[in-house]
PAVO-836430 format. One line per field, with one value per residue (C-alpha): residue number from 1; x, y, z; residue in three letters. Coordinates in pm, 1 decimal. Layout:
! residues N
kepa: c(NUM | ...);
px: c(X | ...);
py: c(Y | ...);
pz: c(Z | ...);
guti: c(ALA | ...);
//
This chain:
! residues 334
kepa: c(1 | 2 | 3 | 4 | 5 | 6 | 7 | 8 | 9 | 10 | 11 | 12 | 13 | 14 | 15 | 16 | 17 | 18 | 19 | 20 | 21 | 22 | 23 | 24 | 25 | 26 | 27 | 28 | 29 | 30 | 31 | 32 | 33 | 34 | 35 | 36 | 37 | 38 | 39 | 40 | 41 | 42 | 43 | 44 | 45 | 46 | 47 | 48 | 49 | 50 | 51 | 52 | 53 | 54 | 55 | 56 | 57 | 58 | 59 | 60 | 61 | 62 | 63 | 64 | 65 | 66 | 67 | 68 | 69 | 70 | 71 | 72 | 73 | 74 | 75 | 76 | 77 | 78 | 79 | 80 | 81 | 82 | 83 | 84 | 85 | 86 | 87 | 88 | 89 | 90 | 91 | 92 | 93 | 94 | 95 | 96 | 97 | 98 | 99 | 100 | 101 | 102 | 103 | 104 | 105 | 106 | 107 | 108 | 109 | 110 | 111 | 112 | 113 | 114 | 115 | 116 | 117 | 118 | 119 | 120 | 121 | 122 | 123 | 124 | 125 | 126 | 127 | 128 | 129 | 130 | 131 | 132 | 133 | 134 | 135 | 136 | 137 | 138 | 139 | 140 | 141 | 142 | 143 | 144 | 145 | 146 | 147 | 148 | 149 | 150 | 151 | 152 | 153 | 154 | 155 | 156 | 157 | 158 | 159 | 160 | 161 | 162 | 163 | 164 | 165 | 166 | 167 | 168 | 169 | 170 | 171 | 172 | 173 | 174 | 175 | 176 | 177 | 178 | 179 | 180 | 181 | 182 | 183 | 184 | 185 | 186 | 187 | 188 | 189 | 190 | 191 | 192 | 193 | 194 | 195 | 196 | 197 | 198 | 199 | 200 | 201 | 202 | 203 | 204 | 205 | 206 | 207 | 208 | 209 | 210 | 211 | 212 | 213 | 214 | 215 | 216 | 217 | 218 | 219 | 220 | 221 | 222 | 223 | 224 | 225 | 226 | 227 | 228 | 229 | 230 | 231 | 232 | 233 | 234 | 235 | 236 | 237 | 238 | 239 | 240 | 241 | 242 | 243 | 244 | 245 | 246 | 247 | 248 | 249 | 250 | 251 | 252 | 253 | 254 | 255 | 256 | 257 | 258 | 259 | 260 | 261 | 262 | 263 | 264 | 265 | 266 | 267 | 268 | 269 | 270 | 271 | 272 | 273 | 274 | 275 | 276 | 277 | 278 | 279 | 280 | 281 | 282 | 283 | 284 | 285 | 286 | 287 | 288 | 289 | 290 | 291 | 292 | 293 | 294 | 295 | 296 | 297 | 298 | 299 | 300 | 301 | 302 | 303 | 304 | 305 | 306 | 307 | 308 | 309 | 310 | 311 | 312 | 313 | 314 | 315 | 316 | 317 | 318 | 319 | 320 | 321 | 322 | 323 | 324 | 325 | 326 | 327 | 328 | 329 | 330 | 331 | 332 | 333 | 334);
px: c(2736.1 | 2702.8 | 2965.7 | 3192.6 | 3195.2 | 2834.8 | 2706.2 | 2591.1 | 2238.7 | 2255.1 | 2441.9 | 2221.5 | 1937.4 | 2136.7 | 2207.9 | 1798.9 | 1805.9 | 1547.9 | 1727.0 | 2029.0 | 2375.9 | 2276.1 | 2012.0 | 2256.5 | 2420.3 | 2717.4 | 2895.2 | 3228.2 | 3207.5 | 3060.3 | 2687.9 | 2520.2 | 2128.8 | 1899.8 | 1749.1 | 1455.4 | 1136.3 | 1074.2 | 738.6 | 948.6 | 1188.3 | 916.5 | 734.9 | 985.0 | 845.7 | 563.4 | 430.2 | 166.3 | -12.8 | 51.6 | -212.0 | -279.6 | -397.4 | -757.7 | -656.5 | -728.7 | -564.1 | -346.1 | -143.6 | 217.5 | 205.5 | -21.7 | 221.9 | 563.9 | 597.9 | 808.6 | 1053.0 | 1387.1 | 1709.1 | 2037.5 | 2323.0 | 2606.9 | 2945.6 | 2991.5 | 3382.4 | 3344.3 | 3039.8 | 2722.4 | 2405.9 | 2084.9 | 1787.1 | 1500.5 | 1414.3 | 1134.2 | 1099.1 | 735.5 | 551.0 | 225.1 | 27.9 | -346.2 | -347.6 | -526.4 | -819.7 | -1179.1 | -1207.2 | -834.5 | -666.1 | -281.0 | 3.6 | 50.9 | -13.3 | 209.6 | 553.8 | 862.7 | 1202.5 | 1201.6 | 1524.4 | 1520.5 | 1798.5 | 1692.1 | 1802.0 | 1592.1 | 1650.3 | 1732.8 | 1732.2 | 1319.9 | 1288.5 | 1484.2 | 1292.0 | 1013.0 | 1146.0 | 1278.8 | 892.4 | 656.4 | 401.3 | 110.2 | 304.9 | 691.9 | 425.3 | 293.8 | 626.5 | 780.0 | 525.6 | 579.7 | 986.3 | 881.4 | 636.8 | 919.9 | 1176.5 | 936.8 | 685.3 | 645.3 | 734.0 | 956.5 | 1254.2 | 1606.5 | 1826.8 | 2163.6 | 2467.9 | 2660.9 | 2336.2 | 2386.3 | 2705.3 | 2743.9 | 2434.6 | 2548.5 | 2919.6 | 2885.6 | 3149.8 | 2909.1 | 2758.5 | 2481.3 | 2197.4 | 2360.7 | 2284.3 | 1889.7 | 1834.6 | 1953.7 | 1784.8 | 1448.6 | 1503.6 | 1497.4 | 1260.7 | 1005.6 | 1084.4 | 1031.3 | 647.6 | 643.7 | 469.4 | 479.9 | 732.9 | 493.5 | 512.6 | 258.8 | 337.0 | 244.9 | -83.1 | 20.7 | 202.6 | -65.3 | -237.2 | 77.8 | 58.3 | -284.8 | -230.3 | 91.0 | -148.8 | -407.7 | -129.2 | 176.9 | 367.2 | 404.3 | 733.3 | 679.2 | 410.0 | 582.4 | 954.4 | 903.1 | 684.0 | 950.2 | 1199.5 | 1002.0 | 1015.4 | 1332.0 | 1418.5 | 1174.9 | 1346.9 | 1732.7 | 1641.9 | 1598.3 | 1241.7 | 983.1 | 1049.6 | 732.8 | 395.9 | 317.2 | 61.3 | 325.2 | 715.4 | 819.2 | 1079.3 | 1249.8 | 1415.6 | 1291.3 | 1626.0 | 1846.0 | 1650.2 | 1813.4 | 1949.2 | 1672.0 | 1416.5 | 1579.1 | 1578.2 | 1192.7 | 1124.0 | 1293.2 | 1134.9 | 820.5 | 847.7 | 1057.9 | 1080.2 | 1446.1 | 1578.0 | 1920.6 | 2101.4 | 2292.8 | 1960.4 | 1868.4 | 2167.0 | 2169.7 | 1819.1 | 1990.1 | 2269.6 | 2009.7 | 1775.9 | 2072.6 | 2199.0 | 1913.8 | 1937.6 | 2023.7 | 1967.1 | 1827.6 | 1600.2 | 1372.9 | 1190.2 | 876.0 | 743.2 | 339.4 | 261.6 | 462.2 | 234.3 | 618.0 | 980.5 | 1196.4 | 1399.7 | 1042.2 | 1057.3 | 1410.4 | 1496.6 | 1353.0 | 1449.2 | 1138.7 | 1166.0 | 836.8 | 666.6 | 386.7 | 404.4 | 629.8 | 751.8 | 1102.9 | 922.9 | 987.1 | 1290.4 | 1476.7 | 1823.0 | 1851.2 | 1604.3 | 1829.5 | 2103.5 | 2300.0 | 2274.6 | 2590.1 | 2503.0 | 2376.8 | 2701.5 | 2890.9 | 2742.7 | 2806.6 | 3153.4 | 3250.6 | 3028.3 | 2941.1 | 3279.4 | 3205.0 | 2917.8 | 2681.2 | 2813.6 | 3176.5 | 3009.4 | 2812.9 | 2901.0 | 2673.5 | 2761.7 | 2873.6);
py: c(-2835.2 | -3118.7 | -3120.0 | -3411.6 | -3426.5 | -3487.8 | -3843.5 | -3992.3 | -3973.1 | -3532.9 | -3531.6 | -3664.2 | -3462.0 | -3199.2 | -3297.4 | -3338.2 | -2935.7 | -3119.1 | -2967.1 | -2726.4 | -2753.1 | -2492.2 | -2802.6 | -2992.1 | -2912.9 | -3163.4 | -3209.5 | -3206.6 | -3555.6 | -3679.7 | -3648.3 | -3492.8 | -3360.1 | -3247.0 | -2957.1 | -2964.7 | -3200.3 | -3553.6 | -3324.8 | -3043.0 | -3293.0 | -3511.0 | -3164.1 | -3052.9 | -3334.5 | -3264.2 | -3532.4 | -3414.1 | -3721.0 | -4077.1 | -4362.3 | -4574.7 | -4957.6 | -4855.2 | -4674.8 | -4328.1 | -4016.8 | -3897.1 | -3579.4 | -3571.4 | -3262.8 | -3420.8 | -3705.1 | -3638.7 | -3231.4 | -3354.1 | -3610.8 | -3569.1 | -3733.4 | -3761.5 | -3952.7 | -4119.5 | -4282.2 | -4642.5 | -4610.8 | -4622.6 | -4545.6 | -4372.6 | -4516.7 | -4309.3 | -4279.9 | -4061.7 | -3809.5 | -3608.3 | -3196.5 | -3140.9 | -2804.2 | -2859.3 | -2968.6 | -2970.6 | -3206.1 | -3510.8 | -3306.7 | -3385.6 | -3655.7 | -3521.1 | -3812.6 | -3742.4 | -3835.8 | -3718.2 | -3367.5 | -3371.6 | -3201.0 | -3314.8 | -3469.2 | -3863.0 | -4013.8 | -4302.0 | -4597.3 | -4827.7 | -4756.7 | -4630.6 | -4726.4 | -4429.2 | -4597.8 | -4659.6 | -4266.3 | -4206.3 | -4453.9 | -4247.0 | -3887.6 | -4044.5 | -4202.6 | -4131.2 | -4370.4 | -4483.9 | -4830.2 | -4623.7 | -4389.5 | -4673.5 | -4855.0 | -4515.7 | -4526.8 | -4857.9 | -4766.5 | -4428.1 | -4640.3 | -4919.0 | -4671.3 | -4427.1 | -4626.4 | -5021.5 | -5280.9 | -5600.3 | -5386.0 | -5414.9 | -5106.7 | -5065.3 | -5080.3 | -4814.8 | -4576.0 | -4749.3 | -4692.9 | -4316.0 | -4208.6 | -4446.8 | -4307.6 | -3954.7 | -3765.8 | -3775.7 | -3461.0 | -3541.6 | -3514.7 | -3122.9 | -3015.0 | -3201.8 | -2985.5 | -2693.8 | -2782.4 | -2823.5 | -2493.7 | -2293.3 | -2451.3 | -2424.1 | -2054.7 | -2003.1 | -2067.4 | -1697.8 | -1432.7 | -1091.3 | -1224.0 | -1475.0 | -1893.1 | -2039.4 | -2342.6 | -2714.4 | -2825.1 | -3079.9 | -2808.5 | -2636.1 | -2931.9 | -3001.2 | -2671.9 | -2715.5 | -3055.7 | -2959.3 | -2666.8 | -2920.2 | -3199.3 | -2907.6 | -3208.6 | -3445.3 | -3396.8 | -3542.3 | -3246.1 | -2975.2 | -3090.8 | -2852.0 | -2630.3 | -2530.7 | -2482.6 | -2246.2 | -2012.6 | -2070.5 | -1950.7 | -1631.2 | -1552.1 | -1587.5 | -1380.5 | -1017.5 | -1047.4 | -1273.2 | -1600.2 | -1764.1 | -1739.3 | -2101.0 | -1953.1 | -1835.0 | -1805.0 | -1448.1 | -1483.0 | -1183.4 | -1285.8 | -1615.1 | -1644.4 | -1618.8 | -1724.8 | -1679.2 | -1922.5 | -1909.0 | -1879.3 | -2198.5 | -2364.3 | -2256.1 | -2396.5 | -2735.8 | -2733.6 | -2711.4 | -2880.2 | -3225.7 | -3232.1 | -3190.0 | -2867.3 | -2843.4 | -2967.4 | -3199.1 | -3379.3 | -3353.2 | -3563.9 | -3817.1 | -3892.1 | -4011.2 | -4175.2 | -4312.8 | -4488.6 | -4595.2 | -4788.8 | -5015.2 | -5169.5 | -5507.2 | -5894.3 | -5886.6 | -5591.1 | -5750.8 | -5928.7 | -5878.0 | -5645.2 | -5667.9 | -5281.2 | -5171.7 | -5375.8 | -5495.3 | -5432.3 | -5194.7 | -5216.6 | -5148.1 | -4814.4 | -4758.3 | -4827.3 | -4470.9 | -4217.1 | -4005.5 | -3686.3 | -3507.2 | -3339.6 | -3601.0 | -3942.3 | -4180.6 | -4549.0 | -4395.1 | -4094.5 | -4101.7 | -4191.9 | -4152.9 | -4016.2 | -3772.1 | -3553.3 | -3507.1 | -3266.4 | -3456.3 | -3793.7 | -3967.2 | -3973.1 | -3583.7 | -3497.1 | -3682.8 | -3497.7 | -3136.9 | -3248.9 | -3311.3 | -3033.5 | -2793.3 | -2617.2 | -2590.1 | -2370.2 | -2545.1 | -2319.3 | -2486.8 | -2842.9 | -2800.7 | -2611.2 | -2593.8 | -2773.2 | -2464.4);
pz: c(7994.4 | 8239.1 | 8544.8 | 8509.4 | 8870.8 | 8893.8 | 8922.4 | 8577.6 | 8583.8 | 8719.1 | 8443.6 | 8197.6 | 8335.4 | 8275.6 | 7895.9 | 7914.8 | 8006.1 | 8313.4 | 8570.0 | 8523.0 | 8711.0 | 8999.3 | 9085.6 | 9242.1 | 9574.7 | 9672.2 | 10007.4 | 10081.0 | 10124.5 | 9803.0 | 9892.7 | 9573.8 | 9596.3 | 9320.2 | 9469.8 | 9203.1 | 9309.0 | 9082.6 | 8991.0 | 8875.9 | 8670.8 | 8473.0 | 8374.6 | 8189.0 | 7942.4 | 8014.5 | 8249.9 | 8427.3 | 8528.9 | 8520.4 | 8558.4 | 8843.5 | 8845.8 | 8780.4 | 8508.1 | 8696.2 | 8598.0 | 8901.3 | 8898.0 | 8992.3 | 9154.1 | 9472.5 | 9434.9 | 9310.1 | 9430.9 | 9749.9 | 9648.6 | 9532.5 | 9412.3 | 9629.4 | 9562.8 | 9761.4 | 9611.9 | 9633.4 | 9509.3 | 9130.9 | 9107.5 | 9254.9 | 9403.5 | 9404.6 | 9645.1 | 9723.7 | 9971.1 | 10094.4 | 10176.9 | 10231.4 | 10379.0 | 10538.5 | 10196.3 | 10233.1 | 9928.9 | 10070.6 | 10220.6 | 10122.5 | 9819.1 | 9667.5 | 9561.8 | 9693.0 | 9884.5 | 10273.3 | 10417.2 | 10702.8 | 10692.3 | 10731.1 | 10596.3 | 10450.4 | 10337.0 | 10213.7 | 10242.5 | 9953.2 | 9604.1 | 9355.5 | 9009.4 | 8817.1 | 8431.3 | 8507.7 | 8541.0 | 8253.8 | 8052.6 | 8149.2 | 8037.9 | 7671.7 | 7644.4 | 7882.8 | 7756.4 | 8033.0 | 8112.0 | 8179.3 | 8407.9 | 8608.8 | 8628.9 | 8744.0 | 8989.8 | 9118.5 | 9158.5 | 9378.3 | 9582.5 | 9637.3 | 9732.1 | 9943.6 | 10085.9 | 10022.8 | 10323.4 | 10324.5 | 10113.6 | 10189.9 | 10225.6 | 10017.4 | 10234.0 | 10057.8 | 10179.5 | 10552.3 | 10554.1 | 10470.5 | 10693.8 | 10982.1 | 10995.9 | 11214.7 | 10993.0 | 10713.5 | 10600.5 | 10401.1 | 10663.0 | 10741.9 | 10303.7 | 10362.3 | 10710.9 | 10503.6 | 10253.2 | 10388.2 | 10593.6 | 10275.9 | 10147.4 | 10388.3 | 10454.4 | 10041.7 | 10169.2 | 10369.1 | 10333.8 | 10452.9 | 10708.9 | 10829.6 | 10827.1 | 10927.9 | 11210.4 | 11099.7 | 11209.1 | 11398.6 | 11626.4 | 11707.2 | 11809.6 | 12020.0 | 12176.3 | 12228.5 | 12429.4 | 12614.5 | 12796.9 | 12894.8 | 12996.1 | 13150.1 | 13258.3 | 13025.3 | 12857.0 | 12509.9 | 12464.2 | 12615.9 | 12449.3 | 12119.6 | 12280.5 | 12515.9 | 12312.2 | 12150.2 | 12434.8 | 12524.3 | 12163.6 | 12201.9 | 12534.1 | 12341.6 | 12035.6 | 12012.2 | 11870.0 | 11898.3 | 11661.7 | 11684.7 | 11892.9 | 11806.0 | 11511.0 | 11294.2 | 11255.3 | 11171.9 | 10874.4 | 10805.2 | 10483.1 | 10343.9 | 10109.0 | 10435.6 | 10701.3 | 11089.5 | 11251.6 | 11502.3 | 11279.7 | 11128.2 | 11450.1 | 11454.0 | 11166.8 | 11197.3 | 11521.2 | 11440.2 | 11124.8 | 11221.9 | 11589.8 | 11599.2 | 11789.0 | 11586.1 | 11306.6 | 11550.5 | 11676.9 | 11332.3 | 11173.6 | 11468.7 | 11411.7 | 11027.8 | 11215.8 | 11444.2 | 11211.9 | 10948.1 | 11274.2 | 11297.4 | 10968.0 | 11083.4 | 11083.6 | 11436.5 | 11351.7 | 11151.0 | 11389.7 | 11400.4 | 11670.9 | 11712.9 | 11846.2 | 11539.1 | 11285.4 | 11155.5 | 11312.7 | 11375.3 | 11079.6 | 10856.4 | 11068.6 | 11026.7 | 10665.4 | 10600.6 | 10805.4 | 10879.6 | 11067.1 | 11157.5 | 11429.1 | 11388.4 | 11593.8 | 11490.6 | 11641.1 | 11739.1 | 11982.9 | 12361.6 | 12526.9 | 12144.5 | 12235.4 | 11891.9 | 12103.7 | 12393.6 | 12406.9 | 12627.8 | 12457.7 | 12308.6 | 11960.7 | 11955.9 | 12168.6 | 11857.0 | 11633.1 | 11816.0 | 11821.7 | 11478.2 | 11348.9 | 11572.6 | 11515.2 | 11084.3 | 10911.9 | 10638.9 | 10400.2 | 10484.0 | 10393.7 | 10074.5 | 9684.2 | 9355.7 | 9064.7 | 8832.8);
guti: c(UNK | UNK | UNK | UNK | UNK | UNK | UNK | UNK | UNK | UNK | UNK | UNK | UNK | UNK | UNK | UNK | UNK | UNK | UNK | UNK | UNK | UNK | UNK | UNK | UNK | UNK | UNK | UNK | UNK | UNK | UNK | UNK | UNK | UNK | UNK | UNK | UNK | UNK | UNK | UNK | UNK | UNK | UNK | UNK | UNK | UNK | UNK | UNK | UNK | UNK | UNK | UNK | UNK | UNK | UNK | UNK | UNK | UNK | UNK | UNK | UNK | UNK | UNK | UNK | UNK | UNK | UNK | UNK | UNK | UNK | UNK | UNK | UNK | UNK | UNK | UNK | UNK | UNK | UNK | UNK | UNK | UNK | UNK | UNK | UNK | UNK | UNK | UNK | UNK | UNK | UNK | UNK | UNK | UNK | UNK | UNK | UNK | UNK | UNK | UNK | UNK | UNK | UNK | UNK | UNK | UNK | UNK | UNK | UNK | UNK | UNK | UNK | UNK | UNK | UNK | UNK | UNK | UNK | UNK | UNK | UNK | UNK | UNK | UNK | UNK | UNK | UNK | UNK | UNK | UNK | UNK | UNK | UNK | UNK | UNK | UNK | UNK | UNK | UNK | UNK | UNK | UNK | UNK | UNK | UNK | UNK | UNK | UNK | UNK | UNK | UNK | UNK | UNK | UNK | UNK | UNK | UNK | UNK | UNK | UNK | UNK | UNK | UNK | UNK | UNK | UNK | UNK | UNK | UNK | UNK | UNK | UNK | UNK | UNK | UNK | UNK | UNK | UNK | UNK | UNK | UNK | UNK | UNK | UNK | UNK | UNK | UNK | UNK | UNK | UNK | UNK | UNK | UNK | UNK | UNK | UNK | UNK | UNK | UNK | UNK | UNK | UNK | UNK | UNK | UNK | UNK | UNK | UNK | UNK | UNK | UNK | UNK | UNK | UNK | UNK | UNK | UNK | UNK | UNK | UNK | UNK | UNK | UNK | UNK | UNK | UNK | UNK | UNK | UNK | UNK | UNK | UNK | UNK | UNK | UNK | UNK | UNK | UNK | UNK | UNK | UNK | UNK | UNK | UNK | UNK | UNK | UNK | UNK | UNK | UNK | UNK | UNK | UNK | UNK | UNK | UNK | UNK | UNK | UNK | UNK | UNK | UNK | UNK | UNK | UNK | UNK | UNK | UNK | UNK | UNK | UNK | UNK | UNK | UNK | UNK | UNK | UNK | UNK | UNK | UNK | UNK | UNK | UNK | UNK | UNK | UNK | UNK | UNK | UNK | UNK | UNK | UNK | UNK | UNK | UNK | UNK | UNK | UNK | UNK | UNK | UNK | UNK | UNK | UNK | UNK | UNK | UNK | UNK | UNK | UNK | UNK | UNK | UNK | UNK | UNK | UNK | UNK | UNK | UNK | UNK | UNK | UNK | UNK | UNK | UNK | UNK | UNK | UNK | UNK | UNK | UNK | UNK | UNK | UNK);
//
């Protein structure tokens, strides 16, 4: 039976037996998560594919596998959005026809419509698969959208805890990709590594890399050697293999850089920040609406304050969390 606690449409997943009530992590603060993929959800229908303007076949699992559903409360009711978790995917090699291969944590600020994806469980003909495709696009990809201010709000307001249960999150998930104790590091890592040798003093290279060592130096064993991270249990994952992985996965060198970089991009969601800037082919609020976190270049890299320790906004952070354990800030639906 569905939680009554649960935002409506978990629930009637739930009531769909597409995901079950240990799916859904919630905060202490009324942030809910689906911790099962929009892949994993339509299969239990058995929607495999869906078709694309041209009428090709296109399979959800090089598309859908790394989105999921979150939820925030908007008083008396809930408003739903999208995020991503995605490993280093080697999907879009060659002539594959998929979605991005680089890793890293999305989360989105515009709604997504939820009754379009139910629509498309309770008949998944072709035209509810290509208008479910249209919504994920809008939500996860498409330009000129507006966010939702109850999703600015929450992620822009440095008590929330949301951004803490996604780190997590994506932590275990990526370390569920092990094996025999090894992780292999992102691609675009190594290529960092490889860069920050030739170019020693540039400090955007030589930022992750660094840590890195400092990390090796502070543990008892040797966390990563820039090839792989060594996990010894991918259930329960250290907290400096964590710190490897987010790393080395999303640029961010702890939770508290990690949840200002939410705070940071929810903040720049206004009027004045949709003008149009011509090196970013748009503005910054086109860049900010979706908060993208991911060791691969992005508009917000540089001088951005989440990646300093000593910055106001990661200071915040450390300050209202850094006393309080994830396990203090998130339950599962039972």
């Amino acid at each position: 039976m569905a939680d009554k606690n649960a935002p409506d449409t978990f629930r009637l997943l739930i009531s769909d037996m597409c995901i079950e009530n240990c799916d859904i992590v919630k905060s202490s603060d009324g942030f809910f998560m689906v911790n099962r993929s929009l892949e994993s959800i339509l299969s239990k229908k058995g929607i495999f594919d869906f078709p694309d303007a041209s009428g090709r076949r296109l399979e959800c699992s090089k598309f859908f596998d790394d989105w999921f559903l979150y939820a925030v409360s908007n008083e008396k009711e809930y408003v739903y959005s999208l995020l991503k978790l995605r490993e280093q995917e080697h999907d879009a090699e060659g002539s594959s026809l998929a979605d991005g291969d680089t890793p890293g944590v999305t989360i989105s600020f515009i709604s997504f419509d939820c009754s379009i994806l139910l629509s498309c469980l309770e008949q998944p003909t072709d035209e509810n698969r290509m208008k479910l495709d249209a919504e994920i696009d809008r939500v996860v990809a498409r330009r000129g959208q507006r966010h939702n201010g109850a999703l600015k709000r929450y992620f822009t307001d440095p008590r929330s805890v949301g951004a803490y249960i996604v780190a997590d999150a994506y932590i275990k998930h990526i370390a569920s990709f092990a094996e025999n104790g090894r992780l292999p590091v992102p691609e675009r890592y190594r290529e960092i590594v490889q860069q920050s040798i030739v170019h020693k003093h540039s400090k955007k290279l030589t930022r992750i890399p660094s840590f890195i060592d400092i990390l090796n130096q502070s543990s008892e064993y040797v966390v990563c050697d820039n090839e792989n991270i060594f996990i010894k249990n991918r259930e329960e994952p250290s907290c400096y293999e964590a710190a490897a992985i987010l790393a080395t996965h999303t640029g961010n060198t702890s939770f508290f850089s990690f949840a200002a970089e939410v705070e940071y991009h929810a903040r720049f969601l206004t009027p004045l920040a949709k003008i149009k800037i011509p090196f970013l082919h748009g503005s910054v609020y086109d860049s900010a609406i979706r908060a993208d976190m991911t060791i691969g270049d992005n508009e917000f890299e540089g001088p951005a304050p989440f990646h300093r320790s000593d910055s106001k906004i990661v200071k915040r952070q450390y300050e209202l969390h850094g006393s309080k354990k994830i396990s203090e800030y998130k339950n599962i639906i039972s």
